[in-house]
DRENMAR-935847 format. One record per residue: x, y, z of N, C-alpha, C, O in turn. Coordinates in pm, whole numbers. Layout:
N
PT   n.east   n.north     n.up   ca.east   ca.north    ca.up   c.east   c.north     c.up   o.east   o.north     o.up
PT        X         Y        Z         X          Y        Z        X         Y        Z        X         Y        Z
...
***
This chain:
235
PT   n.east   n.north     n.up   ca.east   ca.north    ca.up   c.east   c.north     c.up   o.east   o.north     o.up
PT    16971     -7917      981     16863      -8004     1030    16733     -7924     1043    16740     -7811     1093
PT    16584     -7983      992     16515      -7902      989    16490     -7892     1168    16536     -7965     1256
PT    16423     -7804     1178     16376      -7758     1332    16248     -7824     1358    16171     -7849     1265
PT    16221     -7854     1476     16096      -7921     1532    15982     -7828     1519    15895     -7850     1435
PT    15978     -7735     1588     15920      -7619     1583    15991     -7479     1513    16097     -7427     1549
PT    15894     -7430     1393     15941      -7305     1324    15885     -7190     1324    15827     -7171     1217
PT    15875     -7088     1409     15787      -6964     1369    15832     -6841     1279    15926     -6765     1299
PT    15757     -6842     1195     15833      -6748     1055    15735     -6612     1060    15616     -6607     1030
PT    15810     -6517     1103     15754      -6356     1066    15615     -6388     1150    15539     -6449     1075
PT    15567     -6371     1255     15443      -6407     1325    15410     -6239     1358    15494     -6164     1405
PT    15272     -6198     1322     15236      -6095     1364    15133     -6086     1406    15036     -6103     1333
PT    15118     -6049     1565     14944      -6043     1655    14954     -5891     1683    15038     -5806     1713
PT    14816     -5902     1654     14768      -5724     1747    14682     -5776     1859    14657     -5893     1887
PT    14641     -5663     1920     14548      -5667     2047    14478     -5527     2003    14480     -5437     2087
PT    14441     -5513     1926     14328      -5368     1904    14427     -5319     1805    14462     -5376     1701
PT    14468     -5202     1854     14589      -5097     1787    14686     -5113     1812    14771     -5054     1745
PT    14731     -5206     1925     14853      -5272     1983    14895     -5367     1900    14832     -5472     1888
PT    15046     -5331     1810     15142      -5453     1805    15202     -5524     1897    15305     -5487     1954
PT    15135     -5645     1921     15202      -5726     2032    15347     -5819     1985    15457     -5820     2041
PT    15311     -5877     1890     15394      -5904     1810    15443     -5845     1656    15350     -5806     1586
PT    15574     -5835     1601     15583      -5737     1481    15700     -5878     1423    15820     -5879     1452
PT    15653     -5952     1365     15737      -5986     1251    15865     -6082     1341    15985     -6055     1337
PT    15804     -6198     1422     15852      -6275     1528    15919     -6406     1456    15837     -6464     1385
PT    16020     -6452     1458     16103      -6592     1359    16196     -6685     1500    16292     -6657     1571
PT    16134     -6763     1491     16245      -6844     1609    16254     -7018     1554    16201     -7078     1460
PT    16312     -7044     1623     16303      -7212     1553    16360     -7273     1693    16416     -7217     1787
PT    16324     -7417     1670     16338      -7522     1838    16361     -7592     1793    16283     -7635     1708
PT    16513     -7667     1823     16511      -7811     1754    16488     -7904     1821    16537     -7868     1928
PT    16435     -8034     1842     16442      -8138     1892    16548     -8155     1983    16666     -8124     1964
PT    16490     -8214     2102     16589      -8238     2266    16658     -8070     2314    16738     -8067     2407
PT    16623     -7956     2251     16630      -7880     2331    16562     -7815     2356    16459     -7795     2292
PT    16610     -7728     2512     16550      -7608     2596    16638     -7469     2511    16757     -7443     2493
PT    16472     -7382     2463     16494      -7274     2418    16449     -7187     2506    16335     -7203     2550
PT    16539     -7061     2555     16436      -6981     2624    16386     -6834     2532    16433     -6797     2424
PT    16277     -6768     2612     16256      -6661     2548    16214     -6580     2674    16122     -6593     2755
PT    16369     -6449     2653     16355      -6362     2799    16310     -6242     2718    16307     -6230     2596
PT    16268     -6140     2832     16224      -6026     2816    16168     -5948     2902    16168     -6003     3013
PT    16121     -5848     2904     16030      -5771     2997    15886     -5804     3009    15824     -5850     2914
PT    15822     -5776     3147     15682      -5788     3163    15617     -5726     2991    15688     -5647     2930
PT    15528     -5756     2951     15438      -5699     2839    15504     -5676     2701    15451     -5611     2612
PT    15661     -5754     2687     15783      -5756     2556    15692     -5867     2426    15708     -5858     2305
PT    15589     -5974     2504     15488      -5990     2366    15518     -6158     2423    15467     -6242     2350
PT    15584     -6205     2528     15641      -6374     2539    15514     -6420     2543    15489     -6465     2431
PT    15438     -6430     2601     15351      -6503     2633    15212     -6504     2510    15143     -6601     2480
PT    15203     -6384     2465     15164      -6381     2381    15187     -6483     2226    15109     -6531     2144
PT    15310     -6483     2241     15377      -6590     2140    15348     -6720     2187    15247     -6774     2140
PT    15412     -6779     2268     15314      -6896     2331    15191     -6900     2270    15174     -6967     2168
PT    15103     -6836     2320     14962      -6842     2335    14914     -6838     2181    14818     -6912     2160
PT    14960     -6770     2072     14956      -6808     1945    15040     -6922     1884    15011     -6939     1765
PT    15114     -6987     1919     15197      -7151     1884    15078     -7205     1922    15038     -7280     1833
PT    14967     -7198     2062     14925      -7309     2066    14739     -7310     2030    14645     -7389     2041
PT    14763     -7165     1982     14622      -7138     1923    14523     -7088     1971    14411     -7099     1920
PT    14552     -7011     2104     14463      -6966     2186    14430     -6773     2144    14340     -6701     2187
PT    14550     -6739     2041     14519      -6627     2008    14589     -6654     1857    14691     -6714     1825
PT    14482     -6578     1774     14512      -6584     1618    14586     -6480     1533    14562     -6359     1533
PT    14669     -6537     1470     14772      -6407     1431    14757     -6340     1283    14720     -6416     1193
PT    14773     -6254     1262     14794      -6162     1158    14823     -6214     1040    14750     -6229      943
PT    14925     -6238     1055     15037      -6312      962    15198     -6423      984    15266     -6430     1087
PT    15202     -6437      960     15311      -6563      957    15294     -6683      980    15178     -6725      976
PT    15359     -6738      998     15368      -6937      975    15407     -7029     1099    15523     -7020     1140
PT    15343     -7094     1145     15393      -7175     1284    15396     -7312     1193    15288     -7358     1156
PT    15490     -7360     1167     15532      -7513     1160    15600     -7597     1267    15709     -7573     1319
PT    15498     -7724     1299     15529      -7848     1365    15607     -7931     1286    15549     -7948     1179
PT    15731     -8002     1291     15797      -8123     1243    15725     -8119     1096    15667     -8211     1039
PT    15740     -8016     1063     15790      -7986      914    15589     -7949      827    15572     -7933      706
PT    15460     -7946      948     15379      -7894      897    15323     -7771      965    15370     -7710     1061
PT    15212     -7748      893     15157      -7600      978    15005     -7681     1059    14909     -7754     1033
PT    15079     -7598     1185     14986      -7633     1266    14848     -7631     1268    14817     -7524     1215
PT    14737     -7697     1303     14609      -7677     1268    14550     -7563     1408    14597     -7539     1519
PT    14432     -7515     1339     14404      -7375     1379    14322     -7372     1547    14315     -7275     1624
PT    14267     -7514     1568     14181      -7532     1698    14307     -7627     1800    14382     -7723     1782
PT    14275     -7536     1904     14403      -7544     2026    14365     -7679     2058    14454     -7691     2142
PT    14299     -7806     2061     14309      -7909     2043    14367     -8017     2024    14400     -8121     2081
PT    14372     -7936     1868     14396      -8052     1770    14579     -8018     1755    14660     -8097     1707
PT    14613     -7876     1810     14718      -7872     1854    14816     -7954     1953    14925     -8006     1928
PT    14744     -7947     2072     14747      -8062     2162    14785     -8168     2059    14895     -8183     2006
PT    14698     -8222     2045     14727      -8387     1969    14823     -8390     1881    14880     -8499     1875
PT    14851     -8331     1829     14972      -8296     1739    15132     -8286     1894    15247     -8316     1866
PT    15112     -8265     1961     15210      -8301     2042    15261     -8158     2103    15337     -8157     2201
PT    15219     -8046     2046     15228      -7895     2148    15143     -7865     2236    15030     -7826     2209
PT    15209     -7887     2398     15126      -7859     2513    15200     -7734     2519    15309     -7692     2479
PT    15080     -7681     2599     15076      -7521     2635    15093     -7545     2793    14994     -7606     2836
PT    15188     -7516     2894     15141      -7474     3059    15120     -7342     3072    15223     -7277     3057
PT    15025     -7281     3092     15034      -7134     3088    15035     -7074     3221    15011     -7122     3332
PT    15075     -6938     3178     15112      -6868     3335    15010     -6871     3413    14891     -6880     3381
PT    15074     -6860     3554     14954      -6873     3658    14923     -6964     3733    14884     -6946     3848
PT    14937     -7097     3666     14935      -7209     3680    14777     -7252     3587    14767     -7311     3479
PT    14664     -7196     3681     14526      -7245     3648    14506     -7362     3617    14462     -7412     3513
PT    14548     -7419     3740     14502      -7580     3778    14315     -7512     3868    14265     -7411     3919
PT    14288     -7640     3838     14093      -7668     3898    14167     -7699     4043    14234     -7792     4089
PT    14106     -7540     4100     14097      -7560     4255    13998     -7630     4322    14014     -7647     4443
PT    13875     -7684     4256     13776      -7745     4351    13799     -7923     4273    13727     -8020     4296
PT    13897     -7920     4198     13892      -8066     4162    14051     -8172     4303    14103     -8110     4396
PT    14070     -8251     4287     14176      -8357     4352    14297     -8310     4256    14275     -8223     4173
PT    14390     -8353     4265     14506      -8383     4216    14537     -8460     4094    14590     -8439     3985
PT    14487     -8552     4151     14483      -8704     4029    14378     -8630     3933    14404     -8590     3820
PT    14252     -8617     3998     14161      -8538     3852    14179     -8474     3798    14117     -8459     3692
PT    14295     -8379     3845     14379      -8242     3748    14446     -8293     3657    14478     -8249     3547
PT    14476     -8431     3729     14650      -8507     3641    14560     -8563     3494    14605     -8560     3380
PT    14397     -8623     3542     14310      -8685     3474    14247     -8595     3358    14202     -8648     3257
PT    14245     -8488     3373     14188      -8363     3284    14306     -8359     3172    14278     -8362     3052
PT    14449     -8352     3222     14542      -8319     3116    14551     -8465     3036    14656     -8458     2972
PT    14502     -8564     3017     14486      -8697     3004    14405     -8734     2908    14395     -8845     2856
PT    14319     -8590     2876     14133      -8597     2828    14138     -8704     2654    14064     -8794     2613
PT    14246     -8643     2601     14289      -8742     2478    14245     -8834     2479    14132     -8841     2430
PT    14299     -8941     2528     14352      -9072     2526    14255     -9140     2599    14261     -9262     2583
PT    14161     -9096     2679     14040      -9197     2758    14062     -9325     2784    14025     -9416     2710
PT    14125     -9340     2894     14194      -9470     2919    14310     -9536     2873    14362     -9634     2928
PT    14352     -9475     2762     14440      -9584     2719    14553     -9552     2809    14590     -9435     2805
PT    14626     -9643     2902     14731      -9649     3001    14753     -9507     3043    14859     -9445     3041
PT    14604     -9457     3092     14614      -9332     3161    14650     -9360     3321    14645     -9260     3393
PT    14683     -9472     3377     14731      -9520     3507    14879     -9533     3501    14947     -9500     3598
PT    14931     -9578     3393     15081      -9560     3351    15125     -9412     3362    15217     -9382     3439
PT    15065     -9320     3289     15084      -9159     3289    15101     -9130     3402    15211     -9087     3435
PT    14983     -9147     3513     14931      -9137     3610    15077     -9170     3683    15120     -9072     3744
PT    15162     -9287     3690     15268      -9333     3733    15402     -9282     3740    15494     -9273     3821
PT    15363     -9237     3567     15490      -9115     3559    15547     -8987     3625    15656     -8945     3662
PT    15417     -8945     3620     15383      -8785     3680    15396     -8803     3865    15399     -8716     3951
PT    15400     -8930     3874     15387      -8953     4081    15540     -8982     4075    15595     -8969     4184
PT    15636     -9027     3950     15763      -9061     3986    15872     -8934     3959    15989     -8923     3998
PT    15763     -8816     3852     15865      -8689     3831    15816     -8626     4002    15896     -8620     4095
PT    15716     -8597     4009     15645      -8524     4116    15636     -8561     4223    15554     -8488     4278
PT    15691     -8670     4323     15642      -8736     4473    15552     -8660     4538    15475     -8732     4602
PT    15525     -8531     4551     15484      -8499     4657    15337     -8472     4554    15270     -8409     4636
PT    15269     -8479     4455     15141      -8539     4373    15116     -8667     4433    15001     -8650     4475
PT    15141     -8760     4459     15161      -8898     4455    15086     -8911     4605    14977     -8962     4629
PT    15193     -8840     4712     15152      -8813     4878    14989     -8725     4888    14921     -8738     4989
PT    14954     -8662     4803     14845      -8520     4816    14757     -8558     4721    14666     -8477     4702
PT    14754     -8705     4622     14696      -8716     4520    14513     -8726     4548    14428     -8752     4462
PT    14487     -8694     4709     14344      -8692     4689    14322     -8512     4697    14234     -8451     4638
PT    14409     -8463     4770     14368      -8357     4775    14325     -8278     4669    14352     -8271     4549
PT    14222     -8195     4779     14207      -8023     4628    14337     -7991     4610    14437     -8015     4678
PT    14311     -7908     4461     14400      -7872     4432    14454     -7710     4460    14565     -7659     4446
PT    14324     -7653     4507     14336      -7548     4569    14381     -7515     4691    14388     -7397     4726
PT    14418     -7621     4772     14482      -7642     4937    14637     -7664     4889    14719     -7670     4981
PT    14684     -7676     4756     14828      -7670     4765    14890     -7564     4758    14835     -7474     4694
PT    15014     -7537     4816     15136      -7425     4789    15151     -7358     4639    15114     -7421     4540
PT    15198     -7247     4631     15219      -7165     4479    15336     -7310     4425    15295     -7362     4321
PT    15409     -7347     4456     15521      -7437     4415    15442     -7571     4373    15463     -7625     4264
PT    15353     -7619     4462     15297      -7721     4468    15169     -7730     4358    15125     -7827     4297
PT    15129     -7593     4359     15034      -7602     4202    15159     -7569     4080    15141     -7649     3989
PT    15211     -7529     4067     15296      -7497     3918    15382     -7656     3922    15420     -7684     3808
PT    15411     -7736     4000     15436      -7869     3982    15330     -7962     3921    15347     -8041     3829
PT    15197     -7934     3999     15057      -7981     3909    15040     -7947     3755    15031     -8025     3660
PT    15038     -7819     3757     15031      -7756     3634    15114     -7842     3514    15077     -7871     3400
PT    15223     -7866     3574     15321      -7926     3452    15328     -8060     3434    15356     -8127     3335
PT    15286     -8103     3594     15258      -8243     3532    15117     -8282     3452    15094     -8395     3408
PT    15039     -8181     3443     14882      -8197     3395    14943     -8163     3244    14875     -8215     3156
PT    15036     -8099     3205     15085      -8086     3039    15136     -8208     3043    15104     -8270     2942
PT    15198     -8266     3110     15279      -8399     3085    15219     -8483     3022    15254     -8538     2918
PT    15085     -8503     3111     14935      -8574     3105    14947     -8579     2948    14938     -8689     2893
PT    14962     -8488     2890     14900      -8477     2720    15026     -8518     2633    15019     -8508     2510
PT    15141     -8563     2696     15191      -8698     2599    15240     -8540     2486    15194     -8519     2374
PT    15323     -8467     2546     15373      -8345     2465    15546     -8347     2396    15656     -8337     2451
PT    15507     -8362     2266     15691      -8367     2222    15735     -8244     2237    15857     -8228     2233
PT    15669     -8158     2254     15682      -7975     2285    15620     -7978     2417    15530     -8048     2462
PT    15704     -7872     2474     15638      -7860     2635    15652     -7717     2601    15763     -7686     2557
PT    15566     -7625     2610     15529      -7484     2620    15506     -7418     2771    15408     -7436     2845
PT    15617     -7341     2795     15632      -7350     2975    15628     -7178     2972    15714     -7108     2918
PT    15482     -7120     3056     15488      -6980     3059    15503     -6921     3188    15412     -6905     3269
PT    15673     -6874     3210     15707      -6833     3318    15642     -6893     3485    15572     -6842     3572
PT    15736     -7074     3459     15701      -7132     3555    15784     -7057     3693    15705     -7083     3783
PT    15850     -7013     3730     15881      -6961     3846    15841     -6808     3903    15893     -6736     3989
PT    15738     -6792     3826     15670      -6662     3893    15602     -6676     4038    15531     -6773     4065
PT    15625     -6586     4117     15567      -6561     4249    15665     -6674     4351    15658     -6664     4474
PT    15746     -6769     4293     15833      -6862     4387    15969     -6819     4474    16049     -6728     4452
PT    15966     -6907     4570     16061      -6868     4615    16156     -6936     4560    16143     -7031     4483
PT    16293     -6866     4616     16404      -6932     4565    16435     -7084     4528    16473     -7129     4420
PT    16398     -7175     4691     16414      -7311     4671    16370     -7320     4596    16423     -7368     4496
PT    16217     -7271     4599     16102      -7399     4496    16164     -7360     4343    16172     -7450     4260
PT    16204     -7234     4310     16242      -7222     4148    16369     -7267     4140    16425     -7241     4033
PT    16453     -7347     4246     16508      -7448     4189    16497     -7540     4128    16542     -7570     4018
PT    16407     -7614     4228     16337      -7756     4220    16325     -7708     4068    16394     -7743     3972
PT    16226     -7626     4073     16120      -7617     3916    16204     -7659     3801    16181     -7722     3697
PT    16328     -7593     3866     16414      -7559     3726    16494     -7747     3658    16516     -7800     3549
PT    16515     -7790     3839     16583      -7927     3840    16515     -7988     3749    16580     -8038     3657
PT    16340     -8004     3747     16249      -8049     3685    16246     -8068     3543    16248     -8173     3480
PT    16239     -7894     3483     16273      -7852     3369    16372     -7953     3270    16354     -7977     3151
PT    16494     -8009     3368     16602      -8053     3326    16556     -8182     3296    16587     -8208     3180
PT    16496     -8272     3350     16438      -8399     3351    16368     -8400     3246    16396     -8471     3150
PT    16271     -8325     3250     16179      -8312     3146    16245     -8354     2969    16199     -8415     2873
PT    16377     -8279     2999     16401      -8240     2863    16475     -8410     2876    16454     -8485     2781
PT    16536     -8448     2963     16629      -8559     2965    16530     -8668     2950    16585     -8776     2933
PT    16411     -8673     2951     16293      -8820     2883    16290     -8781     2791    16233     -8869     2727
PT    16320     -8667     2694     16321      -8694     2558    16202     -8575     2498    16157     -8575     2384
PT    16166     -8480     2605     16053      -8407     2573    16123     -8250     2511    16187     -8198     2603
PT    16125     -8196     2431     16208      -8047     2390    16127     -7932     2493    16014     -7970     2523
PT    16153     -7842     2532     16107      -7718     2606    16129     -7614     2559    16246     -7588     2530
PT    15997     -7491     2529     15996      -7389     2469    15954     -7329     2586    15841     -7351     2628
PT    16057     -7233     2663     16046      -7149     2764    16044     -7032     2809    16151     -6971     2808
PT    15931     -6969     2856     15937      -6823     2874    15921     -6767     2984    15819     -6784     3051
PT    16077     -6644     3040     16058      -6642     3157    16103     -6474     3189    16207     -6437     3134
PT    16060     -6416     3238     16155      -6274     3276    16290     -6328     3380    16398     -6271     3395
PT    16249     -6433     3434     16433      -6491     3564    16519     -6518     3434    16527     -6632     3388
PT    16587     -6402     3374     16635      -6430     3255    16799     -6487     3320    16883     -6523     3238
PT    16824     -6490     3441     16959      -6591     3470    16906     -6666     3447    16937     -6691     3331
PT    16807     -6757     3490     16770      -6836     3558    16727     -6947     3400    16766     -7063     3387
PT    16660     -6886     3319     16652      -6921     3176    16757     -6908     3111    16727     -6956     3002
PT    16892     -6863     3105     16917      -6886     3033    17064     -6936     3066    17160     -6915     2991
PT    17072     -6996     3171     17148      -7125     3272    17131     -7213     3217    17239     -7251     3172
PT    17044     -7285     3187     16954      -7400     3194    16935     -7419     3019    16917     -7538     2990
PT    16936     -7334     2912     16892      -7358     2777    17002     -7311     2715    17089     -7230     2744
PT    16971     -7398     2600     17032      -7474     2497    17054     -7309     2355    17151     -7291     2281
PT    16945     -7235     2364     16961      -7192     2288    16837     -7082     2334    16743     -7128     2400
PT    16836     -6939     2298     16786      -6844     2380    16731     -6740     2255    16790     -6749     2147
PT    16660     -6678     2264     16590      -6499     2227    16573     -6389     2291    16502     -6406     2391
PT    16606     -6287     2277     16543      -6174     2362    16429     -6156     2276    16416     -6186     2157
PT    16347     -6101     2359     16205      -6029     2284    16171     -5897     2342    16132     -5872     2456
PT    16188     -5832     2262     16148      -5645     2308    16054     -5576     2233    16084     -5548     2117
PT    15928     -5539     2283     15822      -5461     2222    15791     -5564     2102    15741     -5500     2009
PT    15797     -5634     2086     15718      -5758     2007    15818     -5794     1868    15783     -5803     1751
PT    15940     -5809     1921     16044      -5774     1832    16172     -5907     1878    16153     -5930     1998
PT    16247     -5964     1844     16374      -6017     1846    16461     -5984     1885    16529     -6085     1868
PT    16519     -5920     1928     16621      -5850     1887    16796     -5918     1882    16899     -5910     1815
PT    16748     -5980     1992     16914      -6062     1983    16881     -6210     2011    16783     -6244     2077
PT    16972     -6299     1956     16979      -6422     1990    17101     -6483     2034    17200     -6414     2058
PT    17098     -6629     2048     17222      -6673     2104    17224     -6773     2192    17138     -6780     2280
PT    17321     -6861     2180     17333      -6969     2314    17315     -6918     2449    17378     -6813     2459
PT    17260     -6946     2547     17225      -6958     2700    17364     -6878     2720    17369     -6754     2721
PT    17471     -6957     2736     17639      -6883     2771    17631     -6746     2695    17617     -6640     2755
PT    17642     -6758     2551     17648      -6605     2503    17539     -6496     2485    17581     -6389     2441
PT    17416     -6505     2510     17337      -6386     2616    17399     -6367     2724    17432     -6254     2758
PT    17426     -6475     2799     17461      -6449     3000    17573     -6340     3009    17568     -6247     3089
PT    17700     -6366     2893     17842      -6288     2890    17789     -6143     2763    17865     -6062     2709
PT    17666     -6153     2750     17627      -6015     2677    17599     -5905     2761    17517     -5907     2853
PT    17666     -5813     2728     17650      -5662     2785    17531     -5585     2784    17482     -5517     2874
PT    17477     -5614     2621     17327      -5525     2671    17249     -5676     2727    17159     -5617     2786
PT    17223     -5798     2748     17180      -5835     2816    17195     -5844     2983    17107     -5860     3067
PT    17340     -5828     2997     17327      -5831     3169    17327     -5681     3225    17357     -5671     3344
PT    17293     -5550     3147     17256      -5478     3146    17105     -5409     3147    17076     -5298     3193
PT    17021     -5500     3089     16896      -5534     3063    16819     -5614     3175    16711     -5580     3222
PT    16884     -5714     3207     16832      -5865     3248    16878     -5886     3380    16814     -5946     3467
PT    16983     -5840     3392     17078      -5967     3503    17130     -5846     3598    17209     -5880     3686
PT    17103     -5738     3593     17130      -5643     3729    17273     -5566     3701    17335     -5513     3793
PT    17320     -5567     3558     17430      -5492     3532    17568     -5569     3502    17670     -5504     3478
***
């Protein structure tokens, strides 16, 4: 079956830095892929070139069987949302206007329906929906964050290490979320160093080391891998 998303041999620098060296992964439709690794192993970086925010060297990013166009946009519209790390939701905007920004597409068309969706994944958006967005919790913005990708109507959800800085509960929740997400029908391309925690939850997994592949494998067979729970998981 062809793959939803294909990245063939992808190569980024950062100056003299190989960030990436010759990167190949594929995502098929209705699943969660993760991609674990170490702080600075090149994840996010990859992300951030799928969705066009950094331009690569060489290789091939194909969407549902084309190559993606080059302005992070028109990416978007094509159906690859990016959440990127950090969250970087608009702290001096409301809630709803954050939800309204990820929305920017579509200018009305049943952006109150969206609006509906995102208050029935998220309740506690729904309760806070006037507030800034800068008066919410680390948990409570990376819930914004993802529902503001939601906003953009994404057959790809591009998720960059949503449980950073959380506590335990909340990177449950996150994760419960994660699961939903994929269960409306949306696929998830995920990148996380909580490499239990990623690769519990997905369908199909990568390591990435120094801008490299190195192993792959179902969620179960990384978890029962030796140099991964050696690597990853505390031995």
């Amino acid at each position: 079956m062809e793959p939803m998303l294909k990245v063939t041999d992808l190569r980024v620098n950062y100056g003299h830095i190989e960030a990436l060296r010759g990167v190949s992964i594929e995502v098929q439709k209705g699943q969660i892929v993760s991609i674990i690794g170490a702080n600075g192993a090149g994840k996010s970086t990859l992300l951030r070139t799928i969705s066009g925010l950094v331009k690569s060297l060489g290789g091939k990013v194909e969407f549902e069987g084309e190559a993606l166009p080059a302005k992070p946009s028109k990416i978007v519209a094509k159906g690859v949302v990016h959440v990127p790390e950090g969250r970087k939701t608009f702290s001096g905007l409301t809630i709803r206007d954050n939800l309204l920004v990820g929305g920017y597409l579509y200018k009305g068309k049943d952006l109150e329906k969206d609006l509906e969706e995102q208050y029935s994944l998220f309740p506690i958006l729904r309760e806070r929906k006037d507030q800034f967005a800068g008066t919410l919790s680390g948990g409570e913005q990376q819930m914004l964050a993802v529902a503001r990708g939601l906003m953009s109507r994404p057959k790809i959800l591009l998720l960059d290490e949503p449980s950073m800085g959380l506590a335990p509960l909340i990177v449950n929740q996150i994760y419960d979320l994660i699961r939903q997400i994929r269960d409306r029908g949306i696929t998830v391309l995920l990148v996380e160093q909580n490499a239990r925690k990623a690769l519990g939850i997905c369908d199909y997994a990568y390591v990435l080391e120094n801008g490299v592949i190195n192993l792959s494998g179902t969620g179960d067979e990384l978890l029962r891998s030796d140099a991964v729970r050696k690597a990853y998981l505390g031995g």
